[in-house]
ZADO-291862 format. One record per residue (C-alpha): residue number from 1; residue in one letter; x, y, z. Coordinates in nm, 3 decimals. Each point is the difference from the previous one (the first is absolute). Last residue first. Layout:
BEGIN
REC     k   r        xx        yy        zz
REC   NUM   A         X         Y         Z
...
END
This chain:
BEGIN
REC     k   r        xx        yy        zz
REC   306   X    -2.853    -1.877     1.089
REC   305   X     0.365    -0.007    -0.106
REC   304   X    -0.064    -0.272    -0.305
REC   303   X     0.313    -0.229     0.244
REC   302   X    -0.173     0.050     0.317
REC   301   X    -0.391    -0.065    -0.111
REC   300   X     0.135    -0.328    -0.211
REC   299   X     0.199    -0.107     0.300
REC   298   X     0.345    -0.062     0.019
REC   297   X     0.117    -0.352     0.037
REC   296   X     0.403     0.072     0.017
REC   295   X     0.261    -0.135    -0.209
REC   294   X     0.269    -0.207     0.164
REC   293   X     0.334     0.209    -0.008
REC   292   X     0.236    -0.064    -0.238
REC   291   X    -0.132     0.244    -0.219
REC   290   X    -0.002     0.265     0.241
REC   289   X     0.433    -0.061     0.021
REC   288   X    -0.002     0.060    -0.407
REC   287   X    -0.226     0.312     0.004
REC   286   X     0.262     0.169     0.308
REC   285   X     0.266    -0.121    -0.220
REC   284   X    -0.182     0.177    -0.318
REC   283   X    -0.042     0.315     0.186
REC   282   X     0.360     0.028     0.159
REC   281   X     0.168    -0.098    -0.363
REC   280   X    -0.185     0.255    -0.199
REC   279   X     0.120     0.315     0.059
REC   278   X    -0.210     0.336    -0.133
REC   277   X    -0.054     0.097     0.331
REC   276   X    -0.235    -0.311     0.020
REC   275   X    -0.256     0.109     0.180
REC   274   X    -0.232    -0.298    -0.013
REC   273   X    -0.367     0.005    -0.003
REC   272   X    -0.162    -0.274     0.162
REC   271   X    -0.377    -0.103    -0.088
REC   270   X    -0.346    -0.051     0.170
REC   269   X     0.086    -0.077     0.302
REC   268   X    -0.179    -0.261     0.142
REC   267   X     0.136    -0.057     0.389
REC   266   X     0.270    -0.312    -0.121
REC   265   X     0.116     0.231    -0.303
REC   264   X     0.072     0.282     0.262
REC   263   X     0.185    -0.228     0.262
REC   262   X     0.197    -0.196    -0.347
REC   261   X     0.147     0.373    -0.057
REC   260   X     0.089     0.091     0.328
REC   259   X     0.165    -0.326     0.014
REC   258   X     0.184     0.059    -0.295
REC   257   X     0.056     0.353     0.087
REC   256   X     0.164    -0.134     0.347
REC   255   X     0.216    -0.214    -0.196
REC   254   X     0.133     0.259    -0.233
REC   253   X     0.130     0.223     0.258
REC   252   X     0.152    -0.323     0.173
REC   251   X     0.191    -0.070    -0.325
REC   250   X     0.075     0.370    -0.078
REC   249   X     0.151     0.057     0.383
REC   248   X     0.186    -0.310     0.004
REC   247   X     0.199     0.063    -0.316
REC   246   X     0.069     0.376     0.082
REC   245   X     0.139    -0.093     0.358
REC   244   X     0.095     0.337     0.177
REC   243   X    -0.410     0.046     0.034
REC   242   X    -0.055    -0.310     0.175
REC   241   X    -0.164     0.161     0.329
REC   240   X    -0.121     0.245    -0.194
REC   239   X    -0.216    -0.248    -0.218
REC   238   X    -0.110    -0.129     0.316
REC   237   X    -0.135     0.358     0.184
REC   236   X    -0.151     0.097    -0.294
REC   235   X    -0.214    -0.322    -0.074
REC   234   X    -0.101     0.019     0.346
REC   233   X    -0.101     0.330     0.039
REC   232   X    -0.197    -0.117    -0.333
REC   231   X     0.033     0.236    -0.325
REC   230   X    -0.242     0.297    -0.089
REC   229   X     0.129     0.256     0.254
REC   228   X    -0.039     0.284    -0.250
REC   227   X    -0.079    -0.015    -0.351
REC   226   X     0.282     0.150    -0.192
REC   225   X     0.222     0.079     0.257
REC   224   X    -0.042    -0.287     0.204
REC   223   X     0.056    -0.223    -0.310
REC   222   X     0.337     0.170    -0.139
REC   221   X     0.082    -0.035     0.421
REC   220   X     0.010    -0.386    -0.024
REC   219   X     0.099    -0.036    -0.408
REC   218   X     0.360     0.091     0.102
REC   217   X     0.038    -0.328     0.111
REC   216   X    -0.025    -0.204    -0.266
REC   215   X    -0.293    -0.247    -0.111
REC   214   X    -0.259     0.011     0.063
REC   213   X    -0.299    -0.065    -0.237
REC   212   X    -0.291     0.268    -0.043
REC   211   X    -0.336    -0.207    -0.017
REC   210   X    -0.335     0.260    -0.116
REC   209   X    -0.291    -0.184     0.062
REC   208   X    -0.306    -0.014    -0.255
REC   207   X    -0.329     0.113     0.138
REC   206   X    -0.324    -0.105    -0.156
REC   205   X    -0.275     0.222    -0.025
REC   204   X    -0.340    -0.050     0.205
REC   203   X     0.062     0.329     0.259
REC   202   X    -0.337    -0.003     0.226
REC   201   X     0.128     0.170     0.260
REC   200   X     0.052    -0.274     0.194
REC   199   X     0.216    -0.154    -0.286
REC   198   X     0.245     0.251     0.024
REC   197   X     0.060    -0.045     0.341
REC   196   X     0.002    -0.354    -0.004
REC   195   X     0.252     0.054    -0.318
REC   194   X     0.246     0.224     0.180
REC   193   X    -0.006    -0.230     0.285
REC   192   X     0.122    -0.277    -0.190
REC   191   X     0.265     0.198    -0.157
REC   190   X     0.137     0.159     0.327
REC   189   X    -0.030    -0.355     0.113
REC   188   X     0.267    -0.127    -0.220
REC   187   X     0.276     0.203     0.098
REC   186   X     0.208     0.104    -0.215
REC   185   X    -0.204     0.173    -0.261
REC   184   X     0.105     0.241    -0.300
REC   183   X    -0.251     0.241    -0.110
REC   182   X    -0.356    -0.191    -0.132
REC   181   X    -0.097    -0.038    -0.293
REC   180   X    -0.357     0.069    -0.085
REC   179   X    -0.278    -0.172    -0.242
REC   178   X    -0.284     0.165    -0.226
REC   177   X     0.025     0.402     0.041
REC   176   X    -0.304     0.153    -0.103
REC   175   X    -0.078     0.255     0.197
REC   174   X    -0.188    -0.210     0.293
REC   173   X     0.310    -0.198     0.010
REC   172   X     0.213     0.332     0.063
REC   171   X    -0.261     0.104     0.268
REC   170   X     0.021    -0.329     0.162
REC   169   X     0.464     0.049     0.016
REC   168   X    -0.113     0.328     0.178
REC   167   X    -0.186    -0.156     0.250
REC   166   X     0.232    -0.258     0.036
REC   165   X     0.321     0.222     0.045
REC   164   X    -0.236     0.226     0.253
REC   163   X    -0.070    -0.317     0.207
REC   162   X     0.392    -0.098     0.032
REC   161   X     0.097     0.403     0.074
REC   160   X     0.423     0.040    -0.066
REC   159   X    -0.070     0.366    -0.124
REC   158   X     0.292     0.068    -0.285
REC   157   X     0.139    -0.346     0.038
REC   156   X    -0.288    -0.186    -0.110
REC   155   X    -0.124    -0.305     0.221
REC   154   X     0.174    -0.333     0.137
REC   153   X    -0.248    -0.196    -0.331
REC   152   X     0.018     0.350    -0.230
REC   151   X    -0.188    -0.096    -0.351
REC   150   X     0.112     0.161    -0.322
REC   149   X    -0.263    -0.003    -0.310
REC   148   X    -0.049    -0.242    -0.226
REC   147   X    -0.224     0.108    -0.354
REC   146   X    -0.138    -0.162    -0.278
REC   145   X     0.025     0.268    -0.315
REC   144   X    -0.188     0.043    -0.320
REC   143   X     0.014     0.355    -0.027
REC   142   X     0.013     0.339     0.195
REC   141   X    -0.347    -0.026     0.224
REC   140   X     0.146    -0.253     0.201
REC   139   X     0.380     0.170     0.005
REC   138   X    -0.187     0.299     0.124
REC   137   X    -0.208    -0.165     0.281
REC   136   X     0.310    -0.203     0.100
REC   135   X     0.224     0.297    -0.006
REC   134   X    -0.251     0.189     0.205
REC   133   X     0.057    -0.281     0.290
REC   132   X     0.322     0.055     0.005
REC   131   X     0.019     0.290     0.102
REC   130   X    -0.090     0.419    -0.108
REC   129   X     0.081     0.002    -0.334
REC   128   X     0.209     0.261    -0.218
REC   127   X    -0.044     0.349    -0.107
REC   126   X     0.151     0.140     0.313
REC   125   X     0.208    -0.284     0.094
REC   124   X    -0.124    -0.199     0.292
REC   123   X     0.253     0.100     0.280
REC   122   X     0.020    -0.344     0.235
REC   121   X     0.165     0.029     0.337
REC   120   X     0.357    -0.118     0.020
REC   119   X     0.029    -0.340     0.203
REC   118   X    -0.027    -0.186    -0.295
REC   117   X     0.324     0.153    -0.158
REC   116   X     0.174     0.334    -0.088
REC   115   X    -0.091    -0.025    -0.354
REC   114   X    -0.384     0.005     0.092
REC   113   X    -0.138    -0.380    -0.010
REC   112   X    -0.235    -0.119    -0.237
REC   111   X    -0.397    -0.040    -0.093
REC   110   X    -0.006    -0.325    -0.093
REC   109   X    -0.214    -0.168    -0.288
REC   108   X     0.107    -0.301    -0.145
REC   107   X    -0.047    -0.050    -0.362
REC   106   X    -0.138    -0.302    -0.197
REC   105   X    -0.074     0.000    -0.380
REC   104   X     0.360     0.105    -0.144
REC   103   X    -0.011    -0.010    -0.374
REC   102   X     0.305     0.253    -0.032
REC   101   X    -0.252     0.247    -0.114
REC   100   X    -0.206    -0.063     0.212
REC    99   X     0.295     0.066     0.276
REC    98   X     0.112     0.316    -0.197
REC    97   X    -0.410     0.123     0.070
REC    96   X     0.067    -0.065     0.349
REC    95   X     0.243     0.248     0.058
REC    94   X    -0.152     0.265    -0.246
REC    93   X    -0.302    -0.017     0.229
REC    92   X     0.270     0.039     0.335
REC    91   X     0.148     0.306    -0.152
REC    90   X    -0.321     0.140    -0.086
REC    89   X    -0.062    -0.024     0.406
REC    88   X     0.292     0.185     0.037
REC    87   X     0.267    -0.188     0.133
REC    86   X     0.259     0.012     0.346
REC    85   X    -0.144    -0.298     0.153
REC    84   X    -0.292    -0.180    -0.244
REC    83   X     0.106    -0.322     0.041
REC    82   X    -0.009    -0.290    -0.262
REC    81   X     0.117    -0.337    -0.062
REC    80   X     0.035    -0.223    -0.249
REC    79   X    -0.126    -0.370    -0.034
REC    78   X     0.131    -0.291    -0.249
REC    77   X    -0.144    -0.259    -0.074
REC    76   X     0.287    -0.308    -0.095
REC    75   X     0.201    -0.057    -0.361
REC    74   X     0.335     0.212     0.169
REC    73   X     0.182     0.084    -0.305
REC    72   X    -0.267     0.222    -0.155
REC    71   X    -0.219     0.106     0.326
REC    70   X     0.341     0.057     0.198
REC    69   X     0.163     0.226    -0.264
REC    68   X    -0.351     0.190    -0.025
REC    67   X    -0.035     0.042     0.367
REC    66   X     0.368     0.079     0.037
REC    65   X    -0.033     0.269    -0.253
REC    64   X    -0.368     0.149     0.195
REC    63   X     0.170     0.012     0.305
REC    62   X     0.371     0.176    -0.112
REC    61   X    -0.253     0.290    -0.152
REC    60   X    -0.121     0.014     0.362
REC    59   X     0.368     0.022     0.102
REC    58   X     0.041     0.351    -0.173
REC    57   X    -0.362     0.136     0.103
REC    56   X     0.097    -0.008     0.327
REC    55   X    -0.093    -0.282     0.312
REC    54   X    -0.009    -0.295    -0.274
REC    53   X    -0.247    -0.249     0.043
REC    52   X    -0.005    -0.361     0.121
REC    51   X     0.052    -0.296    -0.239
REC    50   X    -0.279    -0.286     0.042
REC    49   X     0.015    -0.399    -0.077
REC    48   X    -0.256    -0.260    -0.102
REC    47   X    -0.147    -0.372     0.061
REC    46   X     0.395    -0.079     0.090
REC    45   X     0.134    -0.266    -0.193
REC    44   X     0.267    -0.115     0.208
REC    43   X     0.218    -0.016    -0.354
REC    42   X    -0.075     0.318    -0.034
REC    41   X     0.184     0.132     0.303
REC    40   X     0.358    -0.091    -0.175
REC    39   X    -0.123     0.210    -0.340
REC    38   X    -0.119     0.330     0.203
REC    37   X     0.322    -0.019     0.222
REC    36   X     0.243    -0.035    -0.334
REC    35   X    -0.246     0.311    -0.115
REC    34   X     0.067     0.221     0.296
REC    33   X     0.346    -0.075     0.049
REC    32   X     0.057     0.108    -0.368
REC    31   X    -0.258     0.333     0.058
REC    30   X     0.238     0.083     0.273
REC    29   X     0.331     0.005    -0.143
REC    28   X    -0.168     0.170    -0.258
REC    27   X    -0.074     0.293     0.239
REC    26   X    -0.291     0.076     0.312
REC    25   X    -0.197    -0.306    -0.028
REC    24   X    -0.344    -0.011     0.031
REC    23   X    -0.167    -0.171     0.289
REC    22   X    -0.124    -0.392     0.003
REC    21   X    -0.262    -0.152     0.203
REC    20   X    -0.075    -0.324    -0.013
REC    19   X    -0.285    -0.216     0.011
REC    18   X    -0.160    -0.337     0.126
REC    17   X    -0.368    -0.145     0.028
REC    16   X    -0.162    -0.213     0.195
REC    15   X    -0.173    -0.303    -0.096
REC    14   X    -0.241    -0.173    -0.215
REC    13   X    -0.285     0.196     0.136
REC    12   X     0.039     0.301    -0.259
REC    11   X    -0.111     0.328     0.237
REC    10   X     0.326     0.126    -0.050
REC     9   X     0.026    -0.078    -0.362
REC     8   X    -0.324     0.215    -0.078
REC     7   X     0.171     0.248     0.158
REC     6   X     0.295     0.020    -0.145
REC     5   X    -0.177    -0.024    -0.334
REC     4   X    -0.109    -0.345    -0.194
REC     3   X     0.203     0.022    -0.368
REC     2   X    -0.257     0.074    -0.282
REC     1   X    -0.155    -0.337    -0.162
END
């Protein structure tokens, strides 16, 4: 019997799913970290794990090796991504033909920053794709593919517009894609509003949430520049406060992802996808403390996304 996809295991009843995220190292130093991370997550057994894509054609090749280190020593489904910055749109066929090659069967679809960040508008390459959306349609039509696609719960940097973000996560479900991801969340109404929104339009796929764990200080303005004011007043202003105390910080970092965590479970999300930075003790704490946690009652409806 083949292996249930991504999104067959997000609308599985039997509970939630977890996943990690993984990017590909730079050097050997790296790929070591990489792979001791890899083996110390498996024992959570996550249902599957990603690695993002290279900006240049130098750290793409770096994607497809730690996708084939991680599928032979790693034993769990494996996703890769793809963006279509900077490439022709042969560039992005070849792209996913080294990913059947490699056996992958799930990609997700993104369409990519510029080099100078989200806040730089978006220069589709001249022989390359337009958005995301086109990269669903073309990975659909490519092979034998289920494909997630990026979700925005606070809104995309570039244009910061909650209904536009839906309507353009719809249009990626109506071209194929099967389940979304969304961008980190901090705040767990972002996430529920997201999917009211999304489900008012008539949006039916399930949406995984994307859980960054805290844990030093410089992560505070990393965040705001990648994605804007993501994280909590709140949460900023008490980290802050106990910035000078490393030890304090990470522990109350990691509490408030616990809870945010459990808050998401509790309201029938679908799945949690963790960021791991390719670390593995702040993810598997943050697993351990949600363990000890009474589980929640989620309903069939919540936990199948519909």
């Amino acid at each position: 019997m083949d292996a249930p996809t991504i999104a067959e295991r997000l609308g599985d009843r039997h509970g939630p799913t977890f996943s990690f995220e993984y990017f590909p190292p730079q050097d050997a130093a790296g790929a070591f970290t990489l792979l001791d991370t890899v083996a110390n997550l498996r024992e959570l057994r996550p249902d599957w794990v990603s690695v993002t894509y290279g900006a240049t054609g130098a750290t793409r090749q770096r994607t497809f090796d730690a996708v084939r280190a991680i599928m032979r020593h790693g034993g769990v489904a494996t996703m890769g991504h793809l963006t279509i910055t900077g490439q022709s749109r042969a560039e992005v066929e070849a792209a996913l033909d080294s990913y059947a090659e490699l056996g992958v069967h799930h990609i997700l679809a993104i369409r990519g920053d510029m080099p100078g960040g989200p806040d730089v508008p978006f220069e589709p390459h001249p022989e390359g794709l337009r958005n995301a959306t086109e990269l669903v349609r073309l990975i659909r039509a490519r092979g034998d593919f289920t494909v997630g696609v990026a979700a925005f719960a606070d809104g995309h940097p570039a244009q910061f517009d909650l209904d536009l973000d839906a309507r353009i996560l719809l249009d990626k479900q109506e071209a194929g894609a099967a389940f979304a991801i969304t961008q980190m969340v901090f705040r767990p109404e972002s996430y529920f509003a997201l999917i009211d929104r999304f489900r008012a339009l008539g949006g039916t796929m399930p949406i995984v949430a994307g859980i960054m764990p805290v844990t030093n200080p410089g992560q505070i303005e990393r965040f705001r520049g990648m994605a804007g004011d993501v994280m909590p007043d709140e949460l900023v202003d008490a980290l802050l406060a106990v910035a000078d105390d490393r030890p304090r910080f990470r522990e109350m970092g990691l509490e408030w992802v616990t809870r945010l965590c459990d808050t998401l479970l509790a309201g029938g999300a679908p799945g949690l996808q963790f960021f791991t930075l390719n670390r593995s003790t702040a993810t598997s704490e943050i697993l351990a403390r949600l363990r000890r946690i009474p589980p929640h009652r989620v309903s069939p409806a919540a936990a199948s996304g519909v």
